[in-house]
C-alpha positions as CSV (number, residue, x, y, z in Angstrom):
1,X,20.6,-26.3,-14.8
2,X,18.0,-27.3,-17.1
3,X,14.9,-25.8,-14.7
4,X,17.0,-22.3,-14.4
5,X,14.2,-20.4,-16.5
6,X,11.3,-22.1,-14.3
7,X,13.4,-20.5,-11.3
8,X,13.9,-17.1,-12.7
9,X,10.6,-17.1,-13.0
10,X,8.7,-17.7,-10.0
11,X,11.6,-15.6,-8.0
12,X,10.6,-12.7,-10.2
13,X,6.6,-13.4,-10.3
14,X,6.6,-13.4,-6.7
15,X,8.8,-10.5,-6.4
16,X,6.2,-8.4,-8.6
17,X,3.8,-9.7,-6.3
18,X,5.7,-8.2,-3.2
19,X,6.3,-4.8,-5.0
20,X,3.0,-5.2,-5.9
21,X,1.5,-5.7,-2.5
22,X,3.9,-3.0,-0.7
23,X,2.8,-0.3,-3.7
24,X,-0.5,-1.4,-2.6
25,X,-0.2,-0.7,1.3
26,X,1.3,2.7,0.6
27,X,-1.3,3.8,-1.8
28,X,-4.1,3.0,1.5
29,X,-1.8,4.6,4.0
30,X,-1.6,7.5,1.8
31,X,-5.5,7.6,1.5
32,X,-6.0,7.2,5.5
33,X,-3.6,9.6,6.4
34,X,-5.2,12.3,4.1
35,X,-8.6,11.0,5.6
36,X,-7.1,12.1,9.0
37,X,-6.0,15.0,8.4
38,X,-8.4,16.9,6.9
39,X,-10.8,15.4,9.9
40,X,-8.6,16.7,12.2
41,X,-8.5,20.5,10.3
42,X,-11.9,20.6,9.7
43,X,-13.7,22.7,12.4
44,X,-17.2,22.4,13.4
45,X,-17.7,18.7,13.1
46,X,-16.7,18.1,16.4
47,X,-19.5,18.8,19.4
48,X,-18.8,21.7,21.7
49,X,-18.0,20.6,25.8
């Protein structure tokens, strides 16, 4: 019981760390999928057939 603190602890450091992490993943998907779509409505870039 004396170690409860230490426990509290790490279990929430390393649940920052997964928040952390999954904020982070988000924020890159966001960025790629705007990435795609504004290749795939921009005209012109492509070359003709």
């Amino acid at each position: 019981m004396e170690n409860l603190g230490y426990l509290f602890a790490i279990y929430s450091i390393v649940w920052a760390v997964i928040f952390g992490y999954v904020f982070y993943l988000y924020r890159k998907q966001r960025k790629l999928r705007r990435e795609m779509d504004s290749l795939r409505d921009s005209p012109g870039k492509q070359e003709p057939d």
